[in-house]
Every structure is written in C-alpha cells, then in structure tokens.
C-alpha positions in Angstrom: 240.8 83.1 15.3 238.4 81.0 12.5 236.1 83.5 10.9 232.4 82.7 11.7 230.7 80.5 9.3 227.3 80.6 7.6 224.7 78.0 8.9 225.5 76.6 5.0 229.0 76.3 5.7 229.8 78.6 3.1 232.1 81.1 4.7 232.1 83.7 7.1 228.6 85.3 7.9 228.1 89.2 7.3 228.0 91.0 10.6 225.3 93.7 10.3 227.0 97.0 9.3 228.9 95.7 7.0 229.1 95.8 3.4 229.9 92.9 1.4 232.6 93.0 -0.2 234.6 90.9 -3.0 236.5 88.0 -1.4 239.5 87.0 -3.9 239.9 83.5 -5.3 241.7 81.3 -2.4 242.0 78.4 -5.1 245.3 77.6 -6.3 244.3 77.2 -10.0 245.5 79.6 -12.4 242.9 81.2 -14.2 243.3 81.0 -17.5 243.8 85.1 -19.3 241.6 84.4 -22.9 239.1 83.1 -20.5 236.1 85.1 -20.8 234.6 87.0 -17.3 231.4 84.1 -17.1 233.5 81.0 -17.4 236.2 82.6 -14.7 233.1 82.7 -12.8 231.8 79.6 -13.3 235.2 78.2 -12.5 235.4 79.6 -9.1 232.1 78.9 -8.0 232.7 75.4 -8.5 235.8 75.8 -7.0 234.2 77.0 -3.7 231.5 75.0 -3.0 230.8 71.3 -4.0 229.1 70.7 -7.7 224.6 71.2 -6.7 222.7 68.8 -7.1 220.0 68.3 -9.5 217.6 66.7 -7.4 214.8 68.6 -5.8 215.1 69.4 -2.2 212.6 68.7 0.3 211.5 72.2 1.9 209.8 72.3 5.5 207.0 74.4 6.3 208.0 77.3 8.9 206.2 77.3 11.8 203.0 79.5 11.7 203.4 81.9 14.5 201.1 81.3 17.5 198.7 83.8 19.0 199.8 83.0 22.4 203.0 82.1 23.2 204.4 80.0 26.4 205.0 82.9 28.4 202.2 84.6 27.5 200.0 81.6 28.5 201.9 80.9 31.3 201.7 84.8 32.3 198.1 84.7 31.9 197.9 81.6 34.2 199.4 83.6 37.0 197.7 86.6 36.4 194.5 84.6 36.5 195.6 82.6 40.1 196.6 85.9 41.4 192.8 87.4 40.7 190.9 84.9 42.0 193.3 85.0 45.1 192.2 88.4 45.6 188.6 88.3 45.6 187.7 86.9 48.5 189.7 88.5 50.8 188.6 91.6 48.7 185.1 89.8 49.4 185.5 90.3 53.2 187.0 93.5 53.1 184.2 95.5 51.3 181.4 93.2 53.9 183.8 94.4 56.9 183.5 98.1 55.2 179.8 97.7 55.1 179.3 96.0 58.8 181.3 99.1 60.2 179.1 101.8 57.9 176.1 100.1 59.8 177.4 99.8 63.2 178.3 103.7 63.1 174.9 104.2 61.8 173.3 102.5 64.7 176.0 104.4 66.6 175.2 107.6 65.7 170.9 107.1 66.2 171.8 105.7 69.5 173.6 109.1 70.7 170.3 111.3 69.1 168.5 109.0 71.5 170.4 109.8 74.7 170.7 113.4 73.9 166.7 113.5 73.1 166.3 111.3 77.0 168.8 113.4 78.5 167.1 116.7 77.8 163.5 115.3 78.8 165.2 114.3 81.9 166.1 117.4 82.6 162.7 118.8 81.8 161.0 116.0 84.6 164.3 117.7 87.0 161.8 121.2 87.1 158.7 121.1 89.3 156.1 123.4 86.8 156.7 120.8 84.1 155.6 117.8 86.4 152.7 119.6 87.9 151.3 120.8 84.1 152.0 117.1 82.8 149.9 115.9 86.0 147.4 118.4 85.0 147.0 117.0 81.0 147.5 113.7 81.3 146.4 112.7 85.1 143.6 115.1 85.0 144.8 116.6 88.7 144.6 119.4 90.2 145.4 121.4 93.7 143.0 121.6 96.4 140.5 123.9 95.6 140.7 124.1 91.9 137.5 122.8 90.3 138.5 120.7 87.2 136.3 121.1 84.0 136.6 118.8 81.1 135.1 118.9 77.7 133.8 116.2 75.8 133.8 116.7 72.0 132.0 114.8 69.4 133.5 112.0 68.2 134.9 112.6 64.5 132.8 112.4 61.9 129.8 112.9 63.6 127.2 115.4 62.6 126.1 117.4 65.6 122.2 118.8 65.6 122.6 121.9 66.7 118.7 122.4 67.4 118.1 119.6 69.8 121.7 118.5 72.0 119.5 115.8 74.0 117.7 114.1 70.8 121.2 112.9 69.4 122.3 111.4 73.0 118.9 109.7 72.9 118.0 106.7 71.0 114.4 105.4 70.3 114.2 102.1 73.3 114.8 99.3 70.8 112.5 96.3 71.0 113.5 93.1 73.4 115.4 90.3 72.4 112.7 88.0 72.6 110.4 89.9 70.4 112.9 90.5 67.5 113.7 86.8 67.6 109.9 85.8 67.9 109.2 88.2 64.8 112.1 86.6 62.5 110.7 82.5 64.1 107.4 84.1 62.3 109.0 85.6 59.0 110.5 82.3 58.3 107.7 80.4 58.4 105.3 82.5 57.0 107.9 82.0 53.7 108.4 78.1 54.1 104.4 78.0 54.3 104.8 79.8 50.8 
C-alpha cells in the first residue's frame, strides 16, 4: 500500500489525530559528522523536494462564498412552486367553508320559520281563536250581539274638548269659480300697476 500523498506531492498527508512526527532522511547521502545541525538541514531539504524557484508565483483569488447556494436556490424554487400550488385549492376550500356556514345559516332560519307556522297552525286548529280573530280583524259578530266601534282621533291631532261638532265642521269654503275669478282679478290689478 503507497502512503497517501499531499496535493503538493510532498509526501504522505497527516490524517487528523495524528501528530507529526520526524520522518528520517530516506536519501542515500552520508551526512557529513563536522557538519553543523542548519547545513544538515539545508542538505536534506534539498534532497527532498526539487531546488524553489525564485520566480514569483501567480496566486488565484478563492472564491468569495455566495449567499445562496445551488441547493438553496434550487430548494427555494420548489418551496415557492409548491406554495403557489396550494393556494388556490386552499382558495376553494376556505369559499366552500364559507358557502356551507351560509347555507346552514339559511338552514337553520328556515326551521325557526316552520316551527313559528307550525305552532300558528295549530292555534287556527282551535275554534275560540278563529272566532276572536273574526271578531278583531273582520269586525263580526253572532247573531244578536250588537257590535260597537270606536273611532279615535287621528295622531297628532288636538281634540277641543268644549265643542266635539266644531272640529268635525269646517267653515263651507268658497266655489271654484270664485277663487279663480278673485286670483283672474289679483293679477291684473298688479300688471295694471
């Protein structure tokens, strides 16, 4: 098994967990023992990996991180189709909720109705009741019975209580040919002015 290497190609990556740790010299050079520790250094660095390179090296921008990503958008797309799928069947069901609270409505007024009819059928079922509503509104009565009305003044009216017959009477007013010939005479006594 090749150990994994580094996207550099500079050996085998670190796992996570582990520690680095000292990797001894593979290269086949002797190092020399009055060497000092930085050149023994220096020489196996260059050993390792290829001399670097004094030119500058072009760096790329990394990507700024977007706001929304593809899923999200695309997420958001079908969220979106999904709601306006909804509404209009939710639409119709909230007019059908409100057709069925009217028609139980008119429902329930219609059964006050029958029950009021019902039980004024059953009054006009009992003999007394017809012959007192023949009384009030027919003005009828049995043989025999004499039948006595009073007539009240009209509201609003102000009764004189001193002289009944004076209020029923009215002075005779003149004729229509009179009041006519009087205004023919009014007007041209003022165009003669």
């Amino acid at each position: 098994m090749t150990p994994r290497l580094t996207p550099g190609g500079q050996g085998p990556a670190r796992r996570s967990g582990q520690r680095r740790r000292a990797a001894p010299s593979r290269t086949g050079r002797p190092v020399a023992r009055g060497a000092t520790a930085n050149e023994s250094a220096d020489t196996r660095r260059s050993a390792n990996r290829p001399a670097a390179r004094r030119t500058m090296v072009r760096r790329t921008n990394v990507p700024q991180p977007r706001h929304f990503t593809g899923r999200a958008t695309v997420l958001l797309a079908v969220l979106v189709a999904l709601a306006l799928a909804y509404t209009y069947p939710v639409r119709v069901y909230l007019s059908q909720q409100s057709d069925i609270a009217r028609m139980e409505q008119a429902q329930a007024e219609q059964r006050q109705r029958i029950s009021d009819l019902s039980k004024q059928a059953a009054l006009w079922k009992d003999k007394k009741y017809i012959e007192t509503q023949a009384r009030e509104r027919l003005l009828m009565v049995h043989p025999g019975e004499r039948l006595l009305v009073v007539i009240t003044a009209p509201e609003g009216a102000t009764p004189n209580p001193e002289n009944p017959a004076d209020t029923r009477k009215s002075p005779p007013a003149d004729p229509w040919y009179e009041t006519l010939w009087s205004s023919i005479q009014a007007a041209d006594a003022e165009s003669d002015k």
